[in-house]
N, C-alpha and C positions, 0 to 999 in steps of 0.2 A: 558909223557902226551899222546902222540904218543898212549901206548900200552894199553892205561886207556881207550883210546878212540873206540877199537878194542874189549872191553869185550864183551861189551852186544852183538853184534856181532858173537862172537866165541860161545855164549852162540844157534845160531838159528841153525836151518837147513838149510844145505851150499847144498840144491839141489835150481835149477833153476826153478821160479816156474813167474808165470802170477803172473800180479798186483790185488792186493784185488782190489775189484767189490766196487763202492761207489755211490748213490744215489748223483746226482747234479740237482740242483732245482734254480731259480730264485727266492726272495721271493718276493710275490705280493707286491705291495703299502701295509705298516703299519703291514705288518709282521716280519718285519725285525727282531725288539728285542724279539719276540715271539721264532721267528729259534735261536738266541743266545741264547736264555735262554734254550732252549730244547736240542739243540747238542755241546754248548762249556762247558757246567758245570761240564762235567766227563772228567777231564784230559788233554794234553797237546792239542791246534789247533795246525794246521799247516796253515799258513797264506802264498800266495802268491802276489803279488804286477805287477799289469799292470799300468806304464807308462814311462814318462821319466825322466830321472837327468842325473846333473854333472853341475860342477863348481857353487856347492853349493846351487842350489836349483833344481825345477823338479816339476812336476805333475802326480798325481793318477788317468788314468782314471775307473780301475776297481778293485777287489777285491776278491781273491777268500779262502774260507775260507774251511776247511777239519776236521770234529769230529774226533774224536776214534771211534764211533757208525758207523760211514761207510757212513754216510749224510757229503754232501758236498752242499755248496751256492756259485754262482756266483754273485758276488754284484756290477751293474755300479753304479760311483757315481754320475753320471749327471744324474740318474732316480731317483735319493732318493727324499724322501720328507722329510718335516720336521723332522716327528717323526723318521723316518727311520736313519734319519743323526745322529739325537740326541742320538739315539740308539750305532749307528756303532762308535760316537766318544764316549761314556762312554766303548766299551766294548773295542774298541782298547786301555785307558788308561788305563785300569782298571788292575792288578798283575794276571790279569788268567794265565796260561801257555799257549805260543805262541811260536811254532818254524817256524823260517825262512829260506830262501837263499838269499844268499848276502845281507845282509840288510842299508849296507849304504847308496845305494843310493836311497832305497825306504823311510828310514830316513829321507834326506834333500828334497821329494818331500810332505810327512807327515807335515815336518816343513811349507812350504813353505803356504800350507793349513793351518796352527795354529795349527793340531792335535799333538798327543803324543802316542805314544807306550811303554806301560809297560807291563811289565811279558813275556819278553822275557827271555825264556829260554837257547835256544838253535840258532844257524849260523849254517846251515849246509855247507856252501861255505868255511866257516871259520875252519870249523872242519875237513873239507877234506883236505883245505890246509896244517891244522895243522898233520895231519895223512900221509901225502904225499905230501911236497911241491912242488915235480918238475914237477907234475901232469900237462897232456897237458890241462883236461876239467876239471870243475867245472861244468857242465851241470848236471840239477837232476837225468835225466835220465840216464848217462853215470853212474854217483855215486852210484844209487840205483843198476846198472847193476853190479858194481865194488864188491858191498859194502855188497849188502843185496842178490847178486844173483837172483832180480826182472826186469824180463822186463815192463818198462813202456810205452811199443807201444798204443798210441795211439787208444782208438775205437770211434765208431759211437754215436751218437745219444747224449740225455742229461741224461743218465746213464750209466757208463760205466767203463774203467782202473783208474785209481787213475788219471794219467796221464793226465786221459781229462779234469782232472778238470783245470789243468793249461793252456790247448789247447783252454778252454772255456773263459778263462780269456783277453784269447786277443781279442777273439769275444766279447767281453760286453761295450767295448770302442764304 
């Protein structure tokens, strides 16, 4: 499983190279399902999870959500409105492709809210582990430096490294 997990991989360019460039945006009141419908439709999200769990339950306070198209959204949940919620809870059940990190315990804080998450495809906590258990980090950043030979240092502003988008995540709380 190990070396199944290392193809695609073997398959890139093993030079050290900067993180793709991604447009991160806030989306106004009642745009919400508009931005999903525009940037998750072509192929896997990568979904991130800002808040807390453990000992079976937990809360979400923010959301950050990454196309393939290079658009990324910062989503708090205490700004949403109606339509907005209505939105983010059909697209989170919904069987699109979503890939995560550590997703359990953004799981039991989903739960705790009544939401569901389907079309999870892919753990990357889980696949690192499985690739290399005695591994010191699971951090995305340490993994992507490990793994993909990308740095995802951190930039400025509300467009930037891949990275910020997860840097933005904890600002939206």
């Amino acid at each position: 499983l190990g070396a199944r997990l290392h193809e695609p991989l073997d398959a890139q360019d093993a030079r050290a190279d900067s993180a793709p460039r991604v447009a991160v945006v806030r989306p106004t009141p009642g745009t919400l399902g508009a931005w999903l419908d525009s940037h998750t439709a072509k192929g896997r999200t990568g979904v991130a999870f800002r808040g807390r769990w453990g000992r079976g339950t937990g809360d979400i306070s923010a959301i950050a959500l990454a196309g393939q198209d290079g658009c990324a959204a910062i989503v708090s949940l205490a700004s949403l409105g109606v339509q907005d919620e209505k939105s983010l809870t059909e697209w989170l059940a919904s069987d699109g492709p979503k890939a995560v990190h550590d997703l359990k315990g953004p799981l039991l804080a989903l739960a705790a809210r009544g939401l569901t998450l389907g079309g999870v495809t892919s753990d990357t906590a889980l696949s690192a582990y499985i690739a290399l258990p005695g591994q010191r980090s699971l951090d995305p950043a340490a993994l992507s430096l490990r793994y993909l030979n990308r740095d995802l240092t951190a930039a400025d502003g509300e467009s930037g490294h891949l990275s910020s988008v997860g840097a933005y995540v904890g600002r939206a709380a």
